[in-house]
DOLUM-247330 format. One line per field, with one value per residue (C-alpha): x, y, z; residue in one letter; chain; residue number from 0. Coordinates in steps of 0.05 Angstrom, whole numbers. Example, Ala and Ser with C-alpha at 12.3 -4.5 7.8 and 13.67 -1.06 7.14 Angstrom:
REM DOLUM-247330
c1: (246  273)
c2: (-90  -21)
c3: (156  143)
zase: (A  S)
badren: (A  A)
tiba: (0  1)
***
This chain:
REM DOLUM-247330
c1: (385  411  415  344  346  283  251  179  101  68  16  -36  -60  -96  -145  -157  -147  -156  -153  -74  -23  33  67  135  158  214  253  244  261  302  315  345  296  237  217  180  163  127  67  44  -5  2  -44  -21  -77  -141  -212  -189  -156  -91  -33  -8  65  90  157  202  252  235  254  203  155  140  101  64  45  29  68  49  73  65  125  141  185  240  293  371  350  407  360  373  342  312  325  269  236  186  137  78  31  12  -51  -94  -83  -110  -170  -183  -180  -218  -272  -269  -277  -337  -373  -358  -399  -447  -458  -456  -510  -558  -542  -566  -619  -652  -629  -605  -576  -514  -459  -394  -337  -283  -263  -202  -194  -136  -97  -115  -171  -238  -286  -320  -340  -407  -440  -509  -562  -538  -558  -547  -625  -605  -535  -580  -629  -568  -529  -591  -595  -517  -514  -581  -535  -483  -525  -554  -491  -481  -435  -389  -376  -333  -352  -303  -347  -320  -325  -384  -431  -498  -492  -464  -519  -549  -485  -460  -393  -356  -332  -282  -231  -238  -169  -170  -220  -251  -288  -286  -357  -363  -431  -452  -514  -553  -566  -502  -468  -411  -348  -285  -211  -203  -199  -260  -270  -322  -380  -416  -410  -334  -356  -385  -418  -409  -412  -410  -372  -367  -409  -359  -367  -313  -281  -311  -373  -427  -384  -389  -342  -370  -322  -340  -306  -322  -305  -289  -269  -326  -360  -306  -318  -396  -385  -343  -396  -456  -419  -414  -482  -507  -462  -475  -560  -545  -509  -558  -607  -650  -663  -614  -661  -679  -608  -601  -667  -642  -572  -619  -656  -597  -566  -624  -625  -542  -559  -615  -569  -506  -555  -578  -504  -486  -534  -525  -449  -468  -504  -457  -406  -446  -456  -389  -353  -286  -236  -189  -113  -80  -133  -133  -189  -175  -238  -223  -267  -286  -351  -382  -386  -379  -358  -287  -327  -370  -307  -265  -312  -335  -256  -252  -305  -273  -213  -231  -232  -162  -125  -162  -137  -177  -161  -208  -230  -278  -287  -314  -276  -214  -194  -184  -154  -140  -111  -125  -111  -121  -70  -50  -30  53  42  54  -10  44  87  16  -16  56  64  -16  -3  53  18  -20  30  -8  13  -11  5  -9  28  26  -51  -79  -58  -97  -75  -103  -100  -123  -143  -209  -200  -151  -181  -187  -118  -101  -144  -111  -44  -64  -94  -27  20  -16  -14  66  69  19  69  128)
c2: (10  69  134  184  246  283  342  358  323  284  308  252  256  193  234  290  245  167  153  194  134  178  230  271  275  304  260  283  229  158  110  47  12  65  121  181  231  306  277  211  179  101  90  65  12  21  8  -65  -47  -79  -17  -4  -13  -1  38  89  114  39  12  -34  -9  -68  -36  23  35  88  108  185  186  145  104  77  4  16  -36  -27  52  105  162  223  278  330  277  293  221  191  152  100  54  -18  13  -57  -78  -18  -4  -77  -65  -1  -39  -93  -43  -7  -73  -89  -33  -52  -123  -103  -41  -101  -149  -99  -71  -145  -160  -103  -143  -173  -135  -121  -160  -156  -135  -160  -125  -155  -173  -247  -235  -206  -219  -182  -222  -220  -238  -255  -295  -310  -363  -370  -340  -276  -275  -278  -228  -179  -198  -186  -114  -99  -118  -74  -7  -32  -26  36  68  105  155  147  211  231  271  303  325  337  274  323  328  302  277  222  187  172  126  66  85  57  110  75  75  144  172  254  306  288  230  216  188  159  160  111  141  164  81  73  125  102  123  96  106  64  94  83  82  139  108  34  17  1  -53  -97  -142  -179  -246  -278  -333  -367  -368  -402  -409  -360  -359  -342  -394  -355  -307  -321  -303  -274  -277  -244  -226  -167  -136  -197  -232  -235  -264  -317  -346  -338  -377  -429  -438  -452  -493  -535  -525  -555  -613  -633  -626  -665  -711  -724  -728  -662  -591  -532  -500  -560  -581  -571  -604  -660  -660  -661  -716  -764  -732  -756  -829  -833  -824  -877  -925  -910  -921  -992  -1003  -987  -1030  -1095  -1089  -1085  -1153  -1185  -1163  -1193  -1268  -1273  -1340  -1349  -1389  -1438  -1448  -1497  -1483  -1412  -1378  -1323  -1270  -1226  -1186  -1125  -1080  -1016  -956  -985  -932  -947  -955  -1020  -1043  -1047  -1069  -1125  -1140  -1128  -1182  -1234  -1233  -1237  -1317  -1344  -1366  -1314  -1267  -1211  -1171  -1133  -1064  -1017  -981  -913  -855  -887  -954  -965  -1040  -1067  -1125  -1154  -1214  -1250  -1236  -1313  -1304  -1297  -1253  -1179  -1134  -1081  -1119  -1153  -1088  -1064  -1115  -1114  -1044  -1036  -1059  -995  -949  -941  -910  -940  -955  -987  -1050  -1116  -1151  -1090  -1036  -998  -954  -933  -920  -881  -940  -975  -1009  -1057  -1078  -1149  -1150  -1117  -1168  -1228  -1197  -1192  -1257  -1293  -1257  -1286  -1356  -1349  -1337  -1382  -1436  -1412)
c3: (172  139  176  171  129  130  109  93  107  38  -1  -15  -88  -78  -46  -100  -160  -143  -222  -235  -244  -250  -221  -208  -129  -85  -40  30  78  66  123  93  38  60  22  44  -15  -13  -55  -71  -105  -76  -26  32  52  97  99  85  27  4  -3  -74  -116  -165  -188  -171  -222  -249  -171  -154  -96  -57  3  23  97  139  199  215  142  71  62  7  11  -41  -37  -66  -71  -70  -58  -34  -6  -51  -106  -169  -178  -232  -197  -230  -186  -217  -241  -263  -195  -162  -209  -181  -112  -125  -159  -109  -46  -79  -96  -30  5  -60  -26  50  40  -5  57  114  89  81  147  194  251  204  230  186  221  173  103  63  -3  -36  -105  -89  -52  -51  20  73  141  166  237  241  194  131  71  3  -11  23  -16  -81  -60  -45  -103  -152  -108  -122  -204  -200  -181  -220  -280  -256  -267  -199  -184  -127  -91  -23  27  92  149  221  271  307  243  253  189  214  255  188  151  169  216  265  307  350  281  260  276  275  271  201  172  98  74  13  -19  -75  -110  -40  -37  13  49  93  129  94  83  14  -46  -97  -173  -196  -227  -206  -281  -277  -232  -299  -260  -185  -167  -97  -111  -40  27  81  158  195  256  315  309  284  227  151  98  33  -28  -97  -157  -200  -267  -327  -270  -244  -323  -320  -259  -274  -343  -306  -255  -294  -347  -280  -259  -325  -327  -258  -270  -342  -289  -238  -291  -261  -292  -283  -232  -195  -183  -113  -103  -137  -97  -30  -54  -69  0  36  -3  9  91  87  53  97  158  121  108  185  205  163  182  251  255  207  255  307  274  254  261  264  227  270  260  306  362  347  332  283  266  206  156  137  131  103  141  201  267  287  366  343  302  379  422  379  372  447  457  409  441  526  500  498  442  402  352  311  243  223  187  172  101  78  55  85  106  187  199  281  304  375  407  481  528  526  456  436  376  371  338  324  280  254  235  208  152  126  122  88  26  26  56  108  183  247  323  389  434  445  449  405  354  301  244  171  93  40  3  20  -49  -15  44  21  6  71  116  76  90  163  167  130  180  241  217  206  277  306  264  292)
zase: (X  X  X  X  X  X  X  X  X  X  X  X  X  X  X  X  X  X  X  X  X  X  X  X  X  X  X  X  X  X  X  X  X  X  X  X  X  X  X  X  X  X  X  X  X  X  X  X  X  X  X  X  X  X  X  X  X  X  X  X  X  X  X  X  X  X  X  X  X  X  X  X  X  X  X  X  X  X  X  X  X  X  X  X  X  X  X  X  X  X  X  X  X  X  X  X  X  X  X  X  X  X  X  X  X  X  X  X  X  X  X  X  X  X  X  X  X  X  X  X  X  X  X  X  X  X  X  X  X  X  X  X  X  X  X  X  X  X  X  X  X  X  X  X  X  X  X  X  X  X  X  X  X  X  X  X  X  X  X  X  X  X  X  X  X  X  X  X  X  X  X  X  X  X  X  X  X  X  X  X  X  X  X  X  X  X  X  X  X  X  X  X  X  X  X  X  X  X  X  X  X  X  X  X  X  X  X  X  X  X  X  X  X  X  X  X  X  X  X  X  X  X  X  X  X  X  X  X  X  X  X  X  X  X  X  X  X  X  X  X  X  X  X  X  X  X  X  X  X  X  X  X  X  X  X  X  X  X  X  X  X  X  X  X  X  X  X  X  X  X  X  X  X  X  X  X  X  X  X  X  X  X  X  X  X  X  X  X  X  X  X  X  X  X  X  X  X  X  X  X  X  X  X  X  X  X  X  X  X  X  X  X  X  X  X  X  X  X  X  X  X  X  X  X  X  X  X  X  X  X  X  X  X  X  X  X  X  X  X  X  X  X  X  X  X  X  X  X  X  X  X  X  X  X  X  X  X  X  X  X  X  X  X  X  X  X  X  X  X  X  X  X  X  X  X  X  X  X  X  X  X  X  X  X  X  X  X  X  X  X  X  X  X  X  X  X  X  X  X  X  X  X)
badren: (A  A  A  A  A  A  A  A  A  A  A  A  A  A  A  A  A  A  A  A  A  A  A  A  A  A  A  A  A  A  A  A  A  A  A  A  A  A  A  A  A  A  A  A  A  A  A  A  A  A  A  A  A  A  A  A  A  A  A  A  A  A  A  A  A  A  A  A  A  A  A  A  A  A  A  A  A  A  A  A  A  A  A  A  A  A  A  A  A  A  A  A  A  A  A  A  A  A  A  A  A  A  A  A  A  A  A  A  A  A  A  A  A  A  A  A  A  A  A  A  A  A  A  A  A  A  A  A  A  A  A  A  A  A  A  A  A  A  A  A  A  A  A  A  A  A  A  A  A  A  A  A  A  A  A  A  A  A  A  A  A  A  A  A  A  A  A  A  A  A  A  A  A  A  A  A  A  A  A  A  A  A  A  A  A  A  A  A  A  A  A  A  A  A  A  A  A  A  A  A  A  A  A  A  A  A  A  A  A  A  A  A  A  A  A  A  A  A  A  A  A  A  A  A  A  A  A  A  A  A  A  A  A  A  A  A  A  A  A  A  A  A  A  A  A  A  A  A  A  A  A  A  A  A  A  A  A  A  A  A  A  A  A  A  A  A  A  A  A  A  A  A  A  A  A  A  A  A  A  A  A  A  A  A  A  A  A  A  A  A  A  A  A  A  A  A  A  A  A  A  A  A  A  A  A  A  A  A  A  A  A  A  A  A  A  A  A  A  A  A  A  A  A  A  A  A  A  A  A  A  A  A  A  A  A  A  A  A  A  A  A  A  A  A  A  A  A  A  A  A  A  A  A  A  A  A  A  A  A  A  A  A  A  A  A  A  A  A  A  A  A  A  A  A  A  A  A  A  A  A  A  A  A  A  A  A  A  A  A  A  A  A  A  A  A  A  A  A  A  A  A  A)
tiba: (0  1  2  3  4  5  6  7  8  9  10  11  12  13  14  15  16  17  18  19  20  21  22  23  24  25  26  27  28  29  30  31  32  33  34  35  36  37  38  39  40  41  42  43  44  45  46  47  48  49  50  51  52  53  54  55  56  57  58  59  60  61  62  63  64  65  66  67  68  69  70  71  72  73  74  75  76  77  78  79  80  81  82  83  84  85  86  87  88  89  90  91  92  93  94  95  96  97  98  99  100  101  102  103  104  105  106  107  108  109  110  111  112  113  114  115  116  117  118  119  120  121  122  123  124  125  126  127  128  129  130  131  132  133  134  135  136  137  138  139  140  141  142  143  144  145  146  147  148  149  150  151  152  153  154  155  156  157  158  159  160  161  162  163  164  165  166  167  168  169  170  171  172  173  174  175  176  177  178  179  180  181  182  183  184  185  186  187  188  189  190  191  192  193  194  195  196  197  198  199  200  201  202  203  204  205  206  207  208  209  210  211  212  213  214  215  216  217  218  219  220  221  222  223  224  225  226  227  228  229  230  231  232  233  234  235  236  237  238  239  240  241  242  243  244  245  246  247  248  249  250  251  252  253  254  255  256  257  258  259  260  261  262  263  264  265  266  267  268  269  270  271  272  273  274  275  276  277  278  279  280  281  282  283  284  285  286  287  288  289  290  291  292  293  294  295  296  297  298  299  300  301  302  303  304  305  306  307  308  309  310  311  312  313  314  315  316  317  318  319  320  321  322  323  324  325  326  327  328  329  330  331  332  333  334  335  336  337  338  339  340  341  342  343  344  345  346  347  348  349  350  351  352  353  354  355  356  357  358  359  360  361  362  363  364  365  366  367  368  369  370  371  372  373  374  375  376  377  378  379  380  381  382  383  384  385  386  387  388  389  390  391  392  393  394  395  396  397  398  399  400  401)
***
């Protein structure tokens, strides 16, 4: 790190004029790769909002932070103090982080006021990224309902106005705040048409009707147990995703052979049949299981199959069971998603179920474990698991002969 020269505190322009994308500065402090100039106009992050770049006298700005002061992550710069400097933020990607923290509050104030005990957890405002974390009830009706709310004020072409009020005003008991991160003596509030007043550090675009349009594109469960993560686009990407999604919608309806606004009637439907058959499956495998007979090799008795949706439990204790007779040896496996294959045998036996399960494996690339009298392992190929058992089967004759 290079030694600190210093000189004055930064104006914020990001504050006064959000939309200006370029500006002149003076050089006022450099230590190393950081930057500190008398005014800026990148924002440094807050509110959940990612921090700008952009370019310095055409040096890249790759980070912005605050730190009592904006810095300003320049690297290779030769700057020096009182240096003149031509400075120009990346200004799609913040009109898109502006857009995406103002249909954020858009999406929160539609969620609260149909439910006022979700509680805002979390908000990540980011080039790659748009999402908000919620705690409390939550479902894809309510996401609709506040969605509908939220394109409603878009199209009502709000204006989005700022506010500084002491942290004492009593205007404050009437936004949505969280006192505990308000650092100073003054609170910014940011008011979107008198339908959502909040406290906030981000910086905003001016009317709801640069927003286009917003879309919640996904509803995911969030850690701690009990959090959900909202993600939504806005703007044309927002229309792309939205033209992307029902082109999917339709195909899958056209699929399933149901209407567009039946579809996830239809899905529950086949859900519900697909558990009833898996249950049928589960069953029948359990009794063939059960009935099984085995085959005999030189006075060996060998059981091998394999069955549908079978638990990997049933599958060992039935394998357990064959085997407490002696001169027993089982292969056997269970298919669904994946392909689980063991291999037991009674502790009379001179074979190893390592090396057993290692060879019928290897057909299928397949990884397992476990010792002499029992091992167990798995594929992602429940295709083969004829071929597999056969293997199996083959390699414990070969040893029985020898």
């Amino acid at each position: 790190m290079g030694d600190i020269i210093y000189k004055d505190m930064t104006r914020l322009l990001y504050e006064t004029d959000p939309y200006l994308t370029k500006f002149d500065a003076t050089v006022v402090k450099v230590t190393g790769e950081w930057v500190v100039l008398d005014r800026t106009a990148f924002f440094p992050g807050g509110g959940g909002q990612e921090a700008d770049v952009g370019w310095i006298d055409d040096l890249e700005v790759t980070e912005v932070r605050f730190d009592g002061e904006v810095q300003h992550r320049v690297p290779d710069n030769v700057f020096t103090l009182d240096q003149r400097v031509d400075c120009e933020l990346d200004w799609e990607r913040r009109h898109d982080l502006m857009r995406g923290h103002t249909g954020e509050h858009l999406l929160f104030s539609a969620l609260s006021k149909i439910n006022p005990e979700i509680e805002l957890v979390k908000i990540a405002i980011t080039a790659k990224k748009k999402a908000l974390v919620v705690r409390g009830n939550i479902n894809w009706s309510l996401i609709s309902i506040a969605q509908q709310e939220a394109n409603e004020a878009i199209a009502s072409q709000l204006p989005v106005t700022e506010l500084w009020v002491l942290k004492e005003d009593p205007i404050l008991n009437d936004i949505r705040i969280k006192v505990e991160r308000i650092h100073g003596d003054r609170v910014r509030i940011i008011n979107i048409g008198g339908i959502d007043k909040a406290a906030c550090a981000g910086v905003h675009i001016q009317n709801t009707r640069e927003l286009k349009m917003l879309l919640v594109t996904s509803l995911t469960s969030a850690k701690p147990s009990g959090d959900f993560e909202i993600e939504f686009e806005t703007g044309r990407q927002a229309l792309e995703k939205a033209i992307r999604l029902s082109t999917a919608t339709l195909q899958a309806a056209e699929t399933v052979g149901s209407r567009p606004d039946d579809l996830v009637s239809a899905l529950n439907n086949i859900q519900s049949e697909m558990r009833k058959m898996r249950s049928a499956l589960k069953r029948y495998s359990h009794e063939a299981l059960a009935q099984m007979k085995p085959d005999k090799f030189e006075g060996v008795r060998i059981y091998s199959g394999f069955f549908e949706g079978i638990d990997r439990k049933a599958l060992i204790d039935a394998a357990n069971d064959f085997v407490k007779e002696e001169r027993t040896v089982a292969v056997l496996a269970s298919v669904d998603e994946r392909l689980m294959i063991l291999v037991a045998s009674s502790k009379d036996m001179e074979i190893d179920c390592h090396e057993v399960l290692n060879e019928a494996l290897k057909v299928v690339s397949g990884k397992g474990g476990g010792g002499k009298n029992f091992a167990s392992g798995g594929a992602a190929a429940p295709e083969m698991a004829a071929k597999v058992i056969e293997v199996g089967k083959n390699a414990i004759k070969s040893r029985i002969s020898n």
